[in-house]
N, C-alpha and C positions, 0 to 999 in steps of 0.2 A: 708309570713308574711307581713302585713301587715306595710309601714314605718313609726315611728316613730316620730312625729313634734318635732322641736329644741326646747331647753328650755325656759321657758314666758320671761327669761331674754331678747331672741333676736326675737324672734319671734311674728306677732301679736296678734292679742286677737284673741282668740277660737270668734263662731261665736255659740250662739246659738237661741233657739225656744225654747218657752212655747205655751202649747196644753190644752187646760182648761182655761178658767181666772177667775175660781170662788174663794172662800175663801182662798185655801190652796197655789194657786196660786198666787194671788195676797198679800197673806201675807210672807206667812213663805219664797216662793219660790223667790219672789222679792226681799224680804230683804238680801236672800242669796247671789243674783246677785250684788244687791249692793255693798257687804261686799267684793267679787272678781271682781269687778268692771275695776282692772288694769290687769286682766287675761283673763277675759271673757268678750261679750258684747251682750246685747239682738237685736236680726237682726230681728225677727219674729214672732206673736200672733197670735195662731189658736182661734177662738171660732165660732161654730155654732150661738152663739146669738149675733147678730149685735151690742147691746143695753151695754152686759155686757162687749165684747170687746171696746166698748169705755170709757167707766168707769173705765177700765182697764189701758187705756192709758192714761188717766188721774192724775190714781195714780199714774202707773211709771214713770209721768214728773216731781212728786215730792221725787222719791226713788236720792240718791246720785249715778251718774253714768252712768243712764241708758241709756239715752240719745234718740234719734227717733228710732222707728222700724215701720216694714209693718205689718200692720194686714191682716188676713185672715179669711175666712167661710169655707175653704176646706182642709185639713191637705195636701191631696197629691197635690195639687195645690203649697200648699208651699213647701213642701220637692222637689220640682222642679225646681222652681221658687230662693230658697235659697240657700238649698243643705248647711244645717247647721253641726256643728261638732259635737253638742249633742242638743239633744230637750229633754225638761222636764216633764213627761206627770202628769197633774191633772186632768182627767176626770174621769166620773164616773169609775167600776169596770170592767165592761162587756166590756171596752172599751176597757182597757188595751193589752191585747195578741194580737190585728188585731192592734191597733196602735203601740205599740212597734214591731212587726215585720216590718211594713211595713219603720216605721223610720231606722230600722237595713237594711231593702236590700238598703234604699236610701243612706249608709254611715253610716247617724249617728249613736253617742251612745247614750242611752238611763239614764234617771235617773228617774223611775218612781213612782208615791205614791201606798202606801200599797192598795191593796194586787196586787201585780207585775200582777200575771194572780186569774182565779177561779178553777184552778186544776191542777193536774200532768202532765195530760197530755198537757194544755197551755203549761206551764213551758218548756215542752220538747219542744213545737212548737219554741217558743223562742229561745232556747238553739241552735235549727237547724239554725235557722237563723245569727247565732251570726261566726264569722272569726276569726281564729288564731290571736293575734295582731290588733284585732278590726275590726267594730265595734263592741262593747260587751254592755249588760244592768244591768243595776243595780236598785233594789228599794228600797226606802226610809227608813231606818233604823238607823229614825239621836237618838234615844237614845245609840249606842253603842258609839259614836263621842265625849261625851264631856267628859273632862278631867277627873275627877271622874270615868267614865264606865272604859276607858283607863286604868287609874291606876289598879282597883279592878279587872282588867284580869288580867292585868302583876303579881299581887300579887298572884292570885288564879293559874295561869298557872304555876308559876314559882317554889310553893311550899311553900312562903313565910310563909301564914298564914295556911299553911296545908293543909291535906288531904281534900276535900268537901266531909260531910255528907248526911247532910239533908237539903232540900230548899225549900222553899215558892215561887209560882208566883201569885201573883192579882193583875185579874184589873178589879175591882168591880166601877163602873160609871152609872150615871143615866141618860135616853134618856125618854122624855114624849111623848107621843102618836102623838103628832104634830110633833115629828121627823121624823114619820114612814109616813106622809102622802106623803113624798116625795118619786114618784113612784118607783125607783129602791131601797128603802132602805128594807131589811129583805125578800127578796128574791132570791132566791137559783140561778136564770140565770140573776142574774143582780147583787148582792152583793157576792154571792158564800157561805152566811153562816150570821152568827147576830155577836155576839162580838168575837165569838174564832177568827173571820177571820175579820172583821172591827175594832174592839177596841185592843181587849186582845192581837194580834198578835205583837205588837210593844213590851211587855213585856214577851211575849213567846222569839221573838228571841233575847230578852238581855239576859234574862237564859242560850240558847240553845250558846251564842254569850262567855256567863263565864263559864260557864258545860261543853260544846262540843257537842259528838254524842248520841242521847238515842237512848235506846236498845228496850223497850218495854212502851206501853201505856195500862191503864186501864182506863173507863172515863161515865162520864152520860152527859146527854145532857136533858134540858126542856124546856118548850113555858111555862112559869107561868103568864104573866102578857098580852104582847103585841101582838095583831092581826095579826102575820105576818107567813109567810112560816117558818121563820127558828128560832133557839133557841133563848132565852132570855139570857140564861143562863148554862155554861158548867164548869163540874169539870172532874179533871184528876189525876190519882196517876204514877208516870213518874217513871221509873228507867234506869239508864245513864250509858253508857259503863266503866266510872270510878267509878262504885257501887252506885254511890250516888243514893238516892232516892227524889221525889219530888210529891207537890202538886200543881196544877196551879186551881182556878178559876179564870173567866172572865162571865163579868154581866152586863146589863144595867137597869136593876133594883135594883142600891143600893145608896140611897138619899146622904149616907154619901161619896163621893167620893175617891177613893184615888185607887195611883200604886205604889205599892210595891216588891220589889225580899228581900227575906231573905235567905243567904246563910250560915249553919253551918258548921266548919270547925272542923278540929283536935284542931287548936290553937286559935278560934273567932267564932265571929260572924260576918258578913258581911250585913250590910241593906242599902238600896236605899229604900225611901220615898217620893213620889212626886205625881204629878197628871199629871201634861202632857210637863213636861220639868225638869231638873235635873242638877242641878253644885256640886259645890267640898262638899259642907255645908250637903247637904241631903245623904252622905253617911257616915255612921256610925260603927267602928269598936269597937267592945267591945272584950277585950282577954280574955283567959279563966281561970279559978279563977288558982291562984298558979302562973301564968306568971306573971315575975318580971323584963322580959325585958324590961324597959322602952322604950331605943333605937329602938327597933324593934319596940316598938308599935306605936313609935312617927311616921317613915318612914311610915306606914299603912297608917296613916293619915293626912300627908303632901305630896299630888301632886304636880310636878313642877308648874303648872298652872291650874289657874281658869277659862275655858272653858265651858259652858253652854253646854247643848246636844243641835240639832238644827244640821237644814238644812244646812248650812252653814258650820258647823262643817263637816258633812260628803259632800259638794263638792268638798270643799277642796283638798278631795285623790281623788275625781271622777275628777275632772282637771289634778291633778298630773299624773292619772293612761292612761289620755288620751294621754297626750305629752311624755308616755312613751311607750304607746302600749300595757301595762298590764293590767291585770283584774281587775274591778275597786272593790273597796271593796261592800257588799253587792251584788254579783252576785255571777254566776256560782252555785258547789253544796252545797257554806255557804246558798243563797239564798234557791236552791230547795229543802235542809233541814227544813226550819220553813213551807213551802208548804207540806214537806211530814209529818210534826207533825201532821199538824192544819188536813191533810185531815185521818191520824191514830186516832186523837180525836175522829171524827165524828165516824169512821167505831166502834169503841171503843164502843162508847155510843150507835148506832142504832142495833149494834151486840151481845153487853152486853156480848164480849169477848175479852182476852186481844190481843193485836195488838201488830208485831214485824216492828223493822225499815226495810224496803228495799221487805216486803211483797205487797207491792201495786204496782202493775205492770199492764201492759198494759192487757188487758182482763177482771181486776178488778174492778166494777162498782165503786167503792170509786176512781180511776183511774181517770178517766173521770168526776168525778162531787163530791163536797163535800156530800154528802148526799145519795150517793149511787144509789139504789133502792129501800131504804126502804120504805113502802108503807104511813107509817106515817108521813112521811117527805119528801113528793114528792108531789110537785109545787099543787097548788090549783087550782081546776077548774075554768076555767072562771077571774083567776088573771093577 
C-alpha cells in the first residue's frame, strides 16, 4: 500500500497539473485551484496549442493563488519532468483512457472531466492501472458535491423522507448546428455517444448517486435533428434494486433548457431544478398530503450549509482522499456504474430489448464501444 502524505496541516502543498486549457479548464477547473489554493498549487500546463496555453497563463496570473507554473506541448514530457501528485484532465473524450493511464503509471492521481473513458472496457483499462492506496482516478461529478445533493442522499438513504417510488431524470439542453462543427463532437470514436454520454450523464449519475444500483434498462435512442454519428436524443424506463422505477431523458434539441431529478417518495416529493449548477434554493421538498410533521418537514429543508455543486466542491474529498491514500469519491465501481448505464441505454435502444445490470461483459460488442455493432449506428463512411 501505497504511504499515506501527513496532514495539509504540516505538510506542503500537493503539487499539481492541468492537461487541456480550454473552457472547462481554464474556468471551472481554475477557480477550483484557486478556492484550495493553501492545499494545492499548479506546478504544470499541458496544451498541444502554443497560443491557448498562453492565454491560459494569463488568466491564471489573475486567479487568487495560482502563482507561476511551466507550460508544456507534451503531457509525458511533463509527467517526467514534474512528477505531479494529481493532474486534472480537460481534453477532448478520446483522450481521456491513454492520458489518465498514462498519468496513473507516472504516480499521479487523476481527476478527470466527463466522460472518464468511451466504454467498459476503457474503464477496465484504467481500473488495471490504478494501486491499492493510489494512485487512483476520479471523474468529474461535481453536481453530487454541493450541499443540497449532500443533504437529499442523507435523507433518501437514511429513510427519512421514505421509501423512493417513482423518479424523473432530464436533461433536455439545446446545442445548434455550429456545436457540432467542432470535429470530435457527435461521434462515436471521439465523444463515445451525443447527450446520454456528453450532457445527460452528469444528471444520470446524480440519480444513480440518490437511487443506488439499477437492476434493468428499457430505452430508445434517435438522430431527429443534427448531422452527426450518434443520437440527438435518448429516453429510458429504469428499474432500481430498491423497486423504485424511473424515466431518464436527455436531449439537445430542446430550446427550452433545463436539469431536473424528481424523486417520489413514501412521505414527499423531492425536486432539484437547475441547468448547470445547483445550491440549497433549487431543491424542493413537498410532503405528502395528511403529514403534519412540521418538524420533520422543516429538517428536509434546512442544510447545514449553503454550498453550490462545483468543481471545487468535489476536490475538496479528491485532496482529502489523496493525503489519505483512499479512493477518492467518484472512482472506482460508483464511477464504472454510470459507464455501465449509459453503455445498457445504448444496447437498450439499438436492441429494442431490456437490458440487465452486470450483462455487458467482455466479448459484448456494447463492451468495447457505446453503440455496439449495430449497423445503423456505426461510424459513417468517409467521417
Amino acid at each position: 500500500m501505497a504511504a499515506s502524505l501527513p496532514s495539509s496541516a504540516v505538510a506542503p502543498r500537493l503539487r499539481a497539473a492541468v492537461v487541456g486549457t480550454g473552457a472547462i479548464v481554464s474556468g471551472s477547473h481554475l477557480r477550483a485551484l484557486a478556492v484550495h489554493a493553501a492545499d494545492v498549487e499548479l506546478v504544470a500546463a499541458v496544451d498541444i496549442d502554443a497560443a491557448r496555453l498562453t492565454a491560459f497563463a494569463e488568466r491564471a496570473r489573475e486567479a487568487d493563488g495560482i502563482g507561476e507554473f511551466t507550460g508544456y506541448t507534451d503531457l509525458d514530457a511533463m509527467l517526467e519532468a514534474e512528477r505531479p501528485d494529481l493532474v486534472l484532465l480537460g481534453t477532448p473524450p478520446s483522450l481521456h483512457r491513454a492520458q489518465t493511464v498514462a498519468a496513473l503509471r507516472a504516480g499521479a492521481w487523476v481527476l478527470c472531466e466527463k466522460p472518464l473513458c468511451l466504454s467498459l472496457a476503457e474503464f477496465d483499462e484504467i481500473a488495471a492501472a490504478e494501486r491499492e492506496g493510489g494512485p487512483y482516478a476520479a471523474v468529474v461529478a461535481q453536481h453530487r458535491y454541493g450541499s443540497g445533493a449532500v443533504h437529499a442522499r442523507a435523507l433518501l438513504t437514511s429513510g427519512e423522507v421514505g421509501e423512493p417510488l417513482v423518479a424523473h431524470c432530464q436533461t433536455t439542453w439545446y446545442r445548434n448546428r455550429a456545436y457540432y462543427e467542432v470535429p470530435w463532437r457527435g461521434r462515436w470514436a471521439t465523444e463515445g455517444g451525443g447527450p446520454t454520454m456528453g450532457h445527460g450523464i452528469h444528471q444520470t449519475d446524480l440519480l444513480l448517486h440518490l437511487l443506488g444500483d439499477w437492476v434493468e434498462i428499457r430505452a430508445m435512442a434517435a438522430r431527429l435533428y443534427h448531422d452527426v454519428e450518434s443520437e440527438d436524443v435518448s429516453t429510458a424506463l429504469v428499474r432500481f434494486a430498491n423497486g423504485a422505477v424511473a424515466t431518464v431523458v436527455n436531449s439537445v434539441i430542446s430550446p427550452d433548457e433545463v436539469s431536473r431529478i424528481r424523486i417520489d417518495t413514501v412521505e414527499a416529493t423531492v425536486e432539484l431544478t437547475h441547468l448547470y449548477g445547483h445550491g440549497n434554493d433549487d431543491w424542493v421538498y413537498t410532503p405528502r398530503s395528511g403529514l403534519d410533521d412540521q418538524a420533520r418537514v422543516r429538517r428536509w429543508r434546512t442544510p447545514a450549509s449553503d454550498e453550490r455543486s462545483s468543481h471545487a466542491a468535489q476536490l475538496a474529498g479528491v485532496l482529502a482522499a489523496l493525503r489519505a491514500g483512499t479512493r477518492p469519491p467518484g472512482g472506482g465501481a460508483d464511477a464504472r456504474r454510470t459507464i455501465e448505464f449509459n453503455a445498457a441505454l445504448y444496447k437498450a435502444a439499438f436492441t429494442g430489448r431490456t437490458v440487465t445490470a452486470g450483462e455487458i461483459a467482455e466479448g459484448d460488442p456494447y463492451y468495447r464501444a457505446m453503440h455496439g455493432d449495430h449497423p445503423d449506428w456505426a461510424p459513417k463512411e468517409n467521417a
